[in-house]
C-alpha positions as a Markdown table, in Angstrom:
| # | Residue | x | y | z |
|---|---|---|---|---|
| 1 | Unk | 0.0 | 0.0 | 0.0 |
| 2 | Unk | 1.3 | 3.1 | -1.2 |
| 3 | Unk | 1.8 | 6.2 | 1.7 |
| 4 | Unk | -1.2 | 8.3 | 1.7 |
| 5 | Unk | -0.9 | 12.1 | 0.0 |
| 6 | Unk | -1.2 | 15.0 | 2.5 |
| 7 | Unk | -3.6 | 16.3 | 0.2 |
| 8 | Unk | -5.9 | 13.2 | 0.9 |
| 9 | Unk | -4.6 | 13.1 | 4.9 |
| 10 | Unk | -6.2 | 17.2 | 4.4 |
| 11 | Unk | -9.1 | 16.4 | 2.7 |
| 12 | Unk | -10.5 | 14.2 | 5.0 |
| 13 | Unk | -9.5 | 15.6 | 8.1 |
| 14 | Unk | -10.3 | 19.6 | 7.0 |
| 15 | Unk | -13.7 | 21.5 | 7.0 |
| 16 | Unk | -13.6 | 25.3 | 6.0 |
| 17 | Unk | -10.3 | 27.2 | 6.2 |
| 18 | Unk | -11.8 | 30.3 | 8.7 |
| 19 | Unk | -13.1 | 28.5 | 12.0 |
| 20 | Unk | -11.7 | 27.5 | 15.2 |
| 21 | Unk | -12.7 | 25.0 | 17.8 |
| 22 | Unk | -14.8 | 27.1 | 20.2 |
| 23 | Unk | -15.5 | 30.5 | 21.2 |
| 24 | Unk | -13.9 | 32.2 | 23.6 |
| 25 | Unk | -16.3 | 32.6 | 25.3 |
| 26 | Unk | -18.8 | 29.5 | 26.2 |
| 27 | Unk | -22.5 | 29.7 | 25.7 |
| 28 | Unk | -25.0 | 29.1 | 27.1 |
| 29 | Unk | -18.4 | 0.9 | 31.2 |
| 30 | Unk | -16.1 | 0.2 | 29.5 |
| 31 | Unk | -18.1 | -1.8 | 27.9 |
| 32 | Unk | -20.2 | 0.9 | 26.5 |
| 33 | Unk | -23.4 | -0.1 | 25.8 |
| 34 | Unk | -26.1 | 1.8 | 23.9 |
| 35 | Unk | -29.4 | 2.0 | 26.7 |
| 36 | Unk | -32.3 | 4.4 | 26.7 |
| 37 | Unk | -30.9 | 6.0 | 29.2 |
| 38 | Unk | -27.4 | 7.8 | 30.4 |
| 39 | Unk | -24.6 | 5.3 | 30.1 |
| 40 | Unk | -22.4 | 4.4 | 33.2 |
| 41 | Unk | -19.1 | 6.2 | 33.3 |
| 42 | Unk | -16.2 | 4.3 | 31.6 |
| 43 | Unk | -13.6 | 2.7 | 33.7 |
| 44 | Unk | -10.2 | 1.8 | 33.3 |
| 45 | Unk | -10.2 | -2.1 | 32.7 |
| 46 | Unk | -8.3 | -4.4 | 35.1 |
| 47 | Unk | -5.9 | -6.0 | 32.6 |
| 48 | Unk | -8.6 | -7.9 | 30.4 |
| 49 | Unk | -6.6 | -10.9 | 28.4 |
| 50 | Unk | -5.2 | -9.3 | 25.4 |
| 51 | Unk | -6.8 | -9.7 | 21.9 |
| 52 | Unk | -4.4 | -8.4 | 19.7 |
| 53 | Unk | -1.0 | -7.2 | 22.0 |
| 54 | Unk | 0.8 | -9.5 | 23.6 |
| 55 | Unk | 2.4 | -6.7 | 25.9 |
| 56 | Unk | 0.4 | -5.5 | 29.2 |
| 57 | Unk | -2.4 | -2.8 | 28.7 |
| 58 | Unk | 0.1 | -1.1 | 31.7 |
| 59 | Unk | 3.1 | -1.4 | 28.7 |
| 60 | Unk | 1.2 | -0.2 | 26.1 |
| 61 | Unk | -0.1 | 2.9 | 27.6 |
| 62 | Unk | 3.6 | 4.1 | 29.6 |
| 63 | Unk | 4.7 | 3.8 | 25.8 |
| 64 | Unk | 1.5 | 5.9 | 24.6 |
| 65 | Unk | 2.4 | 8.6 | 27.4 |
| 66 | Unk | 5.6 | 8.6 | 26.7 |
| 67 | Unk | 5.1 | 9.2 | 22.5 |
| 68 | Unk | 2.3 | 11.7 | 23.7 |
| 69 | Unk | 4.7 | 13.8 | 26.2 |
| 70 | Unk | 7.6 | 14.5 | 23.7 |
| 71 | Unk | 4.8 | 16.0 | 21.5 |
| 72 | Unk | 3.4 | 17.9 | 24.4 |
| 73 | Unk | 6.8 | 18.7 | 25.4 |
| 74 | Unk | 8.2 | 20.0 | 21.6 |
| 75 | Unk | 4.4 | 22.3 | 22.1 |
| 76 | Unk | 3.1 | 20.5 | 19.0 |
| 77 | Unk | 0.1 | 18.4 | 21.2 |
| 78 | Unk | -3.1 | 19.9 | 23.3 |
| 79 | Unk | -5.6 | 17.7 | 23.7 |
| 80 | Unk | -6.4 | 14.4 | 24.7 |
| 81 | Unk | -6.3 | 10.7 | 24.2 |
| 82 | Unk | -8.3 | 7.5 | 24.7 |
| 83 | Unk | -7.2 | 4.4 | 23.5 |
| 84 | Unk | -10.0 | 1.4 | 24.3 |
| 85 | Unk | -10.2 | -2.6 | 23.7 |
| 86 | Unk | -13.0 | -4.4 | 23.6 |
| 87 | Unk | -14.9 | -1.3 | 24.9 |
| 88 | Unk | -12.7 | -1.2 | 28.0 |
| 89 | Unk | -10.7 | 2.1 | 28.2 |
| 90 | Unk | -6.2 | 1.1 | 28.4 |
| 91 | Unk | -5.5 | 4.4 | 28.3 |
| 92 | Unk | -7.5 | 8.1 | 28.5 |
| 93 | Unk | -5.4 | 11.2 | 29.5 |
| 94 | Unk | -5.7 | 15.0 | 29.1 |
| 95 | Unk | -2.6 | 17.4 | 27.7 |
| 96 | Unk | -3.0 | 21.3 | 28.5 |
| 97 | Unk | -5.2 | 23.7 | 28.7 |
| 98 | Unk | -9.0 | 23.7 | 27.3 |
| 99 | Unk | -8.8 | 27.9 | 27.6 |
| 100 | Unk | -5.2 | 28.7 | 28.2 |
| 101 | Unk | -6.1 | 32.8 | 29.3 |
| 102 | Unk | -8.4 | 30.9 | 32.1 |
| 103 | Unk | -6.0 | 27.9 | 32.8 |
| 104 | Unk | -9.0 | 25.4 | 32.7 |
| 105 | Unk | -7.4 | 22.0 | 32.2 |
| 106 | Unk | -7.9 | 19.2 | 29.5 |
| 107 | Unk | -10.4 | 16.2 | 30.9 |
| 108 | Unk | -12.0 | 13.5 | 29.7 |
| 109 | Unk | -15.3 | 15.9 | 30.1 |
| 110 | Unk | -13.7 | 18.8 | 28.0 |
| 111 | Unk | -15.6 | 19.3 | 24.5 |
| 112 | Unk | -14.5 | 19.8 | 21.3 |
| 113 | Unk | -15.9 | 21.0 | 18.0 |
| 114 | Unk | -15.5 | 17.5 | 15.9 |
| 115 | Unk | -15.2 | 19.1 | 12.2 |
| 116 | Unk | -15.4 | 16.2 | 9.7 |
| 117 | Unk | -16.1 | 13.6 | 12.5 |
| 118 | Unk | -19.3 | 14.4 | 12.5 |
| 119 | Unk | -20.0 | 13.2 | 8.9 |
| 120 | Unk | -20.4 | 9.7 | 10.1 |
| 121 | Unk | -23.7 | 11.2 | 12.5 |
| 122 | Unk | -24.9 | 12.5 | 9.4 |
| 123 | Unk | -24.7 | 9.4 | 7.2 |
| 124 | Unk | -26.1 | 7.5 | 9.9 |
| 125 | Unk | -28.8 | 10.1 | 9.9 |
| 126 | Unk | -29.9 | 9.2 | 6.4 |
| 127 | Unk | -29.7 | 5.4 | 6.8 |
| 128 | Unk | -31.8 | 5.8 | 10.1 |
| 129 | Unk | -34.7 | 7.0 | 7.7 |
| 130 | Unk | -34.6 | 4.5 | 5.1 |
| 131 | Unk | -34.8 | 1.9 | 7.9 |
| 132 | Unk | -38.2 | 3.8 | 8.6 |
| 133 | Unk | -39.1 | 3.7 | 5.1 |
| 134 | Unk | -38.9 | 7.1 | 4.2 |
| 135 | Unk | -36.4 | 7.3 | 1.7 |
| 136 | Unk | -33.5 | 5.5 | 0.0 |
| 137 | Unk | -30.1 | 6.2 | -0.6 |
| 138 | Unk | -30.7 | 5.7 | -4.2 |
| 139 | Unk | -33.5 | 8.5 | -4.7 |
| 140 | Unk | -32.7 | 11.7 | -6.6 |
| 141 | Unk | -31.9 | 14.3 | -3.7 |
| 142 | Unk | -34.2 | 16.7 | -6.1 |
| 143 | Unk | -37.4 | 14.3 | -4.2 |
| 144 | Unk | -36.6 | 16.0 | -1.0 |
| 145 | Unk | -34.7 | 19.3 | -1.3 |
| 146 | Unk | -36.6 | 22.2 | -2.1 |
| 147 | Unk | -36.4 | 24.6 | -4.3 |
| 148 | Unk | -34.4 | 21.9 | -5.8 |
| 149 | Unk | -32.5 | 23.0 | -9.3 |
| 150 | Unk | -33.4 | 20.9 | -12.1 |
| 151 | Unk | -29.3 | 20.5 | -12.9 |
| 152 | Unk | -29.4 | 18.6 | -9.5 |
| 153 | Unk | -32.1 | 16.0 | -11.1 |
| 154 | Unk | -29.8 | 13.4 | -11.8 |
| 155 | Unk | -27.7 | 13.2 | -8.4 |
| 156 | Unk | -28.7 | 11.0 | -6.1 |
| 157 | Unk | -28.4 | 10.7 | -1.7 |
| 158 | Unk | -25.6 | 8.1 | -2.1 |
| 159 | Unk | -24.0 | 10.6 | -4.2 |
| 160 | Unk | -24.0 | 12.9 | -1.4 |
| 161 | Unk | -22.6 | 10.6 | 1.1 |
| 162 | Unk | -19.8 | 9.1 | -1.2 |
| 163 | Unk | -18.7 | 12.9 | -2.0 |
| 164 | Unk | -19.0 | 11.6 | -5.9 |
| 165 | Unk | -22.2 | 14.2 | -6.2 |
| 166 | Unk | -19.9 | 16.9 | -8.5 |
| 167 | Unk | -20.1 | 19.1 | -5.4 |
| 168 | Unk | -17.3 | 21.6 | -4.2 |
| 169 | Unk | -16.2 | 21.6 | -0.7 |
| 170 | Unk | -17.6 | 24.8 | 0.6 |
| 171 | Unk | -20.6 | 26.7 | 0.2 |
| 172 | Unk | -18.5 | 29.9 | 0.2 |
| 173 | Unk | -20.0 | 31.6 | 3.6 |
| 174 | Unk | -18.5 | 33.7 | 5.9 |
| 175 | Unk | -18.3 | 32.4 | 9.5 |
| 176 | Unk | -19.7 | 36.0 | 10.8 |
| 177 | Unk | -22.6 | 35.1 | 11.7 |
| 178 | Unk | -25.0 | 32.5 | 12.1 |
| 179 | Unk | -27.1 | 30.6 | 8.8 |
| 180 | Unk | -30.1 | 28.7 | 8.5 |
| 181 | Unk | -30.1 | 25.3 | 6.0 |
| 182 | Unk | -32.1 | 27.1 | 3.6 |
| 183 | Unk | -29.5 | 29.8 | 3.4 |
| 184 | Unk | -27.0 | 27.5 | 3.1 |
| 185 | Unk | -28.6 | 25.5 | 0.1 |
| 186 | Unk | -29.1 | 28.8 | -1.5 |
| 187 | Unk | -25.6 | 29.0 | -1.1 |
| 188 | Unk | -24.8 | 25.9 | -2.3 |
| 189 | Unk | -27.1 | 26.5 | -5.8 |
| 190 | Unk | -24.9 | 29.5 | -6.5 |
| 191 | Unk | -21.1 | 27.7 | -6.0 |
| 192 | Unk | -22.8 | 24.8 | -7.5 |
| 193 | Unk | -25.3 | 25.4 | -10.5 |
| 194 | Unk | -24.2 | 22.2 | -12.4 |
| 195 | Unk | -22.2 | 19.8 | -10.6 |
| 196 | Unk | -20.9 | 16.7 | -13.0 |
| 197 | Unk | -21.2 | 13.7 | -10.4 |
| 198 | Unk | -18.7 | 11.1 | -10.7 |
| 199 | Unk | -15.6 | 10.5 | -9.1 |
| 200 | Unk | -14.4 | 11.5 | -5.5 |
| 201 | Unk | -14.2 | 14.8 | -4.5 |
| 202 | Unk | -14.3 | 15.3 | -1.0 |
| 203 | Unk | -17.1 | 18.0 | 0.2 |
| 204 | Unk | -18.4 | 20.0 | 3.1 |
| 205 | Unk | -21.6 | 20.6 | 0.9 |
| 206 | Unk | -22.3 | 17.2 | 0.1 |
| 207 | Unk | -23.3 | 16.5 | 3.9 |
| 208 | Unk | -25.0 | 19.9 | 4.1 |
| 209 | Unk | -27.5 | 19.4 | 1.3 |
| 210 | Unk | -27.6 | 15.6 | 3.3 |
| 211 | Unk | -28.8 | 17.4 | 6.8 |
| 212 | Unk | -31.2 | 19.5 | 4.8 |
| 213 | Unk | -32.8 | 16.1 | 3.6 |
| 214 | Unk | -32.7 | 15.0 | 7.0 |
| 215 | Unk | -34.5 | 17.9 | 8.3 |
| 216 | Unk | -36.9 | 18.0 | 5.5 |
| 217 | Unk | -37.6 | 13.8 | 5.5 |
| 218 | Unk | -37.7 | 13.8 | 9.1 |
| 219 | Unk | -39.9 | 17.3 | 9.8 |
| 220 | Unk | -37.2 | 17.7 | 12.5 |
| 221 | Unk | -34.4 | 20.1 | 12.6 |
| 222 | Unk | -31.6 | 18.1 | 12.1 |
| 223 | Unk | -30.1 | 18.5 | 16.0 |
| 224 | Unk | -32.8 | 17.1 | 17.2 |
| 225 | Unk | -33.0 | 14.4 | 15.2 |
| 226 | Unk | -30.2 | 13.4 | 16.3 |
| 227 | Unk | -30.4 | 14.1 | 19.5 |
| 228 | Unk | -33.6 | 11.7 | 19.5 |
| 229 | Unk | -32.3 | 9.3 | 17.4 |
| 230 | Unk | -28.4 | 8.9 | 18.2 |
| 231 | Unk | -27.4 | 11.3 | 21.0 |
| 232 | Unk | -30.2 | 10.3 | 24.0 |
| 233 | Unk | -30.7 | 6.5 | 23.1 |
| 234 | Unk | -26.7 | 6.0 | 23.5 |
| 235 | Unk | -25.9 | 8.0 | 26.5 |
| 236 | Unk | -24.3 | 10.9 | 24.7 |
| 237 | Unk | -24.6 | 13.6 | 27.4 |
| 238 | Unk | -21.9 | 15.7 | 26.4 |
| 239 | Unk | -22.5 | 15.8 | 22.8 |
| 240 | Unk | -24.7 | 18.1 | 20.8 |
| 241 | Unk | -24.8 | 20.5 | 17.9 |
| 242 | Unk | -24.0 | 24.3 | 17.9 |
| 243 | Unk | -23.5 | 26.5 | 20.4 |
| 244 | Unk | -24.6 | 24.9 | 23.7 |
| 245 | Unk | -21.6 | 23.1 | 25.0 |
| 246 | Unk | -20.8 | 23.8 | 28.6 |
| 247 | Unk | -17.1 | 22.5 | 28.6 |
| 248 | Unk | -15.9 | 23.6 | 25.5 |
| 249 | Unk | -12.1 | 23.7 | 24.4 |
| 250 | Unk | -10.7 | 27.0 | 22.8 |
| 251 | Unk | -9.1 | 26.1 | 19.4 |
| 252 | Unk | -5.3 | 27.4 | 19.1 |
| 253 | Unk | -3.4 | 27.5 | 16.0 |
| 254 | Unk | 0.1 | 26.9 | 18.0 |
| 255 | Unk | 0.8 | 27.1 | 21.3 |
| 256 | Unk | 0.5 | 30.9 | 21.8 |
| 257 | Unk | -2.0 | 32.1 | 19.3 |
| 258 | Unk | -5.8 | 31.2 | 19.9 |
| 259 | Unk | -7.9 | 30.6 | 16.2 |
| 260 | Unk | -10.6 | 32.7 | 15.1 |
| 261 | Unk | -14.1 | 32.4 | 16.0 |
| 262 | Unk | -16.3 | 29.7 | 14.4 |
| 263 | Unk | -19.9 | 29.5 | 14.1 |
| 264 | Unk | -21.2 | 25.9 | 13.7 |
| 265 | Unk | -24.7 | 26.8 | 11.4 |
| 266 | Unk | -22.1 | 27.7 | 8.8 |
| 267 | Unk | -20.9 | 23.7 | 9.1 |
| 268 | Unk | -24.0 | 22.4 | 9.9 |
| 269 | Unk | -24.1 | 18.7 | 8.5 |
| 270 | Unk | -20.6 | 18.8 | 7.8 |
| 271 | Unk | -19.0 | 19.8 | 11.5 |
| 272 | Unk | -21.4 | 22.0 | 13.4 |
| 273 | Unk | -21.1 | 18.8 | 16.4 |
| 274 | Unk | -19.3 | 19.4 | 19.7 |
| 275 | Unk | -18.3 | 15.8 | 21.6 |
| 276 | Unk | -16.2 | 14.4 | 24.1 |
| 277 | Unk | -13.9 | 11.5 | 24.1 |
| 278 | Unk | -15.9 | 9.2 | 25.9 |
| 279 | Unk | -19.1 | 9.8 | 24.2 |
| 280 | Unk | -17.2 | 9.0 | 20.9 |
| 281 | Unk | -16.1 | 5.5 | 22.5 |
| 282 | Unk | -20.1 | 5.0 | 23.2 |
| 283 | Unk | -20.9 | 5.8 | 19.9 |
| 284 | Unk | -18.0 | 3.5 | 18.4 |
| 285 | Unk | -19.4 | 0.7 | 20.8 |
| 286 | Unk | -22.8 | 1.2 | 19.1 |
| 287 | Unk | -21.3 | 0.5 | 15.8 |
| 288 | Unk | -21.3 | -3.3 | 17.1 |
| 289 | Unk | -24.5 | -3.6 | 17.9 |
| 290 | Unk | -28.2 | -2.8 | 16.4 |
| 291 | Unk | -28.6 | 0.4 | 18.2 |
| 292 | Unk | -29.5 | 2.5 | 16.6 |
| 293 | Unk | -28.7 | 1.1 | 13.2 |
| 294 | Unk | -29.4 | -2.4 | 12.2 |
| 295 | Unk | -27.1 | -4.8 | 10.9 |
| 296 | Unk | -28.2 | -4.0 | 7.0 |
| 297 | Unk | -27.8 | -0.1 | 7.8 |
| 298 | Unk | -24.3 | -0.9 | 9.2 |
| 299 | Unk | -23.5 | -3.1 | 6.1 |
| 300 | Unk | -24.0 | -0.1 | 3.8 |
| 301 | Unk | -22.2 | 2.4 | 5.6 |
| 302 | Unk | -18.9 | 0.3 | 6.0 |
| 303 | Unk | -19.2 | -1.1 | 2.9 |
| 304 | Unk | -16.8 | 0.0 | 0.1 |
| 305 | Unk | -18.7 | 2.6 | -2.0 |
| 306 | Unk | -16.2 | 4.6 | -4.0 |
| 307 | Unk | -12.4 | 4.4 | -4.2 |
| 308 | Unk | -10.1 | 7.0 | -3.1 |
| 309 | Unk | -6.4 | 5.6 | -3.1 |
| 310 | Unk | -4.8 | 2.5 | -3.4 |
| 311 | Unk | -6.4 | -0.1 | -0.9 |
| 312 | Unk | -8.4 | 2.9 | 0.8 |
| 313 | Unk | -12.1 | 3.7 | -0.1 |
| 314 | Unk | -14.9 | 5.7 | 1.2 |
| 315 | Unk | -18.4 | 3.8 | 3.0 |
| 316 | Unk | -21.4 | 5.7 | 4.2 |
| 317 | Unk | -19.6 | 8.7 | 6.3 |
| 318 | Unk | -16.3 | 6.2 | 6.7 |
| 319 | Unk | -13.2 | 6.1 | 5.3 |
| 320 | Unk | -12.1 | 2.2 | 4.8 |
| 321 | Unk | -8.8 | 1.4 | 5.2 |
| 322 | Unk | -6.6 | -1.8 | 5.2 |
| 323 | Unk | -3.6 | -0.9 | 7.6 |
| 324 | Unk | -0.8 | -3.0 | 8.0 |
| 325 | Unk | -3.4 | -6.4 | 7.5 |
| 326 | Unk | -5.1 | -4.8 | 10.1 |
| 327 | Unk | -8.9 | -3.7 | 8.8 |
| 328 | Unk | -9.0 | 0.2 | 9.8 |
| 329 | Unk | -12.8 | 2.4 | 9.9 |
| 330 | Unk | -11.7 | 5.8 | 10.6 |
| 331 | Unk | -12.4 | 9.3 | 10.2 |
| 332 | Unk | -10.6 | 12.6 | 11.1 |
| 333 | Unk | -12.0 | 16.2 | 11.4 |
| 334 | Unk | -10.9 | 19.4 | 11.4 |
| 335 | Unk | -11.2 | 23.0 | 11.9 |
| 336 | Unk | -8.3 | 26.1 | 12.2 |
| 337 | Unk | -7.6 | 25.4 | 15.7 |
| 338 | Unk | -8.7 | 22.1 | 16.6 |
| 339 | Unk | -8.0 | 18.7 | 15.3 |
| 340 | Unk | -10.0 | 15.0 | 15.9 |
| 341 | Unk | -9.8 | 11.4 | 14.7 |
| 342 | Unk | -11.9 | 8.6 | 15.7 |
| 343 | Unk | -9.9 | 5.2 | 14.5 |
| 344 | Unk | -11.9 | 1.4 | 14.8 |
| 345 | Unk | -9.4 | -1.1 | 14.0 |
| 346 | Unk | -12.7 | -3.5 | 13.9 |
| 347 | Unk | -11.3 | -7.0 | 14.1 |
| 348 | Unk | -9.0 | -6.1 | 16.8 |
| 349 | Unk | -11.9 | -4.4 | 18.4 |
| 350 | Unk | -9.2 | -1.7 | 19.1 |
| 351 | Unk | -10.2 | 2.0 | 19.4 |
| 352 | Unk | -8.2 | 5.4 | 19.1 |
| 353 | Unk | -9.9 | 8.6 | 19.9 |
| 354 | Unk | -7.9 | 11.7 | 20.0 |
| 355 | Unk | -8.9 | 15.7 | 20.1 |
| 356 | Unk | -6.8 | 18.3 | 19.9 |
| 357 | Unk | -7.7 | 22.2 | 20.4 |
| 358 | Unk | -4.2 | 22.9 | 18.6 |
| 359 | Unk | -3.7 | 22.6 | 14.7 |
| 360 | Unk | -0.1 | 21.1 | 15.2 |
| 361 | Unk | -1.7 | 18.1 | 16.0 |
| 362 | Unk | -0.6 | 16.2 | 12.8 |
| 363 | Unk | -3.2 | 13.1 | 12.1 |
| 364 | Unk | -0.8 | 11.6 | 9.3 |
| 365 | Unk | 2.0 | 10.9 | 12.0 |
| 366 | Unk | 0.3 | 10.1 | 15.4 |
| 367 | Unk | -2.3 | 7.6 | 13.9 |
| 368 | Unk | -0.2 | 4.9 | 12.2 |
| 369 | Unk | 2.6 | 5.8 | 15.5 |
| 370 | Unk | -0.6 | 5.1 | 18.7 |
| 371 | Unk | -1.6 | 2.4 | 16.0 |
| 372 | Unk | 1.6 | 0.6 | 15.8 |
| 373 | Unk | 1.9 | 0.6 | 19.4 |
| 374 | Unk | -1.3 | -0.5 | 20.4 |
| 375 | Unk | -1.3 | -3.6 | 17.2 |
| 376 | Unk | 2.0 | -4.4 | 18.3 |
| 377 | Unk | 3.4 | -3.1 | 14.9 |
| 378 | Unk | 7.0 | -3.6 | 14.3 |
């Protein structure tokens, strides 16, 4: 397998070029199982028999800490790390400062803005409804948008979510202030007045237009639907949409200058969800079972729908990677001033969850490094 371009590393891990991580300001077990109710707290496990390593969990994460400090130490890290087998949490641990001018310290708890991360919510979004029966990946997104332009006839929901729709990556709005869908799909018909589907193109519009067929489909706004549908059924009490996180992390571009402002509306679909590291572990757990999605819904969305490099390919809101023999469904995300990746190495049953509220957090390098370690990589 060839090494992958920085162009497709930035691609996948980038949203819009003028947004940071969080105002300034804030507004307003583990075996994680999906319930209807809040999940128990995660736990550190107590040395469970290893499935993959054949070092103890106690090795694995000293060497974690250690690979994690020099980046802290040479001020190119801010953020923090969970590393889970099975479900059961080897290794979790906080660098820095969420607010740096306050000196309010990195937890498990802190929130961060997940950029392209939440792309995966939005595709499962979209196969939640066709397991109700409302709509199909293969329909024309023309049934459901409105004021729909008849250019757009021929493209199709799956289009959206395999970014092979012809669409470019940004609707072209300022972050200034907040949006509303419909301003953003007006947006989106005038960057986009005849898009040529076909092959991959990576794009923060695709997912929009996808929310706004959420919304419209569902006759919810799309928060809520996934707060009802994904957020409150799995236990997800720190994780939400917009502006109402309580813990959020203030984005940096380096380790003395904070990032602008963002506003999520302008993201929306595409990275306008705040989360924590644990409620991404609850969500990756969920990925094994039927809750919310069912086994056929999960099929689609990791199943290869559209190449994108040698021996890596894009699913349903995934990117599907084989990794040193080891079967890899990942995503990153980012925005100026913070960085996230959410890594399921799914027949190992190993998971790497890392967010940073510093853009020298380099995905390309400290994935494959935390994998190698964890896989026992030579």
């Amino acid at each position: 397998m060839k090494p992958r371009s920085r162009l497709f590393i930035v691609l996948i891990a980038s949203l819009a070029l003028l947004s940071a991580c969080g105002p300034t300001v804030q507004t307003t077990p583990p075996t994680i199982a999906p319930a209807p109710t809040a999940a128990p707290a995660p736990t550190v496990a107590p040395t469970p028999a290893p499935t993959v390593a054949t070092r103890s969990d106690a090795v694995i994460a000293t060497e974690i800490d250690n690979y994690i400090g020099k980046l802290v130490n040479a001020k190119l890290f801010n953020g923090v790390v969970l590393v889970a087998r099975d479900g059961n949490i080897i290794f979790e641990q906080g660098y820095g400062m969420a607010d740096r001018e306050a000196q309010t310290p990195i937890t498990d708890r802190t929130q961060f803005y997940l950029g392209s991360l939440n792309k995966p919510f939005t595709a499962a979004a979209i196969l939640l409804l066709q397991q109700d029966g409302k709509l199909n990946v293969n329909d024309p997104i023309c049934t459901y948008l409105p004021d729909c332009p008849d250019s757009w006839q021929p493209i199709t929901i799956h289009q959206l979510l395999t970014h092979t729709g012809g669409f470019p990556f940004s609707p072209g709005i300022s972050y200034a202030k907040p949006v509303t869908p419909a301003e953003l799909q007006a947006a989106i018909t005038r960057v986009a007045p005849a898009p040529t589907p076909g092959a991959f193109s990576y794009s923060d519009t695709s997912y929009i237009l996808a929310g706004r067929i959420v919304e419209q489909v569902s006759g919810m706004p799309y928060e809520a639907f996934l707060q009802t549908r994904i957020f409150d059924p799995l236990g997800m009490t720190d994780t939400g949409y917009g502006t109402t996180a309580l813990r959020l992390a203030r984005g940096y571009t380096s380790a003395t200058v904070a990032a602008e402002m963002f506003e999520p509306t302008v993201d929306y679909a595409a990275g306008g969800v705040y989360s924590t590291v644990e409620d991404l572990l609850r969500w990756d757990q969920a990925l094994y079972t039927d809750t919310p999605l069912s086994a056929a819904s999960r099929a689609q969305m990791f199943t290869a729908q559209t190449p994108i490099d040698v021996d890596v390919d894009y699913g349903y809101g995934w990117v599907l990677e084989n990794y040193k023999n080891h079967r890899l469904i990942w995503h990153g995300g980012a925005v100026p001033g913070c960085r996230g990746l959410l890594a399921r190495y799914v027949d190992d049953r190993i998971t790497i969850i890392i967010l940073a509220n510093q853009e020298t957090f380099d995905i390309d390098t400290v994935r494959p490094y935390i994998s190698d370690i964890v896989l026992d990589i030579k």
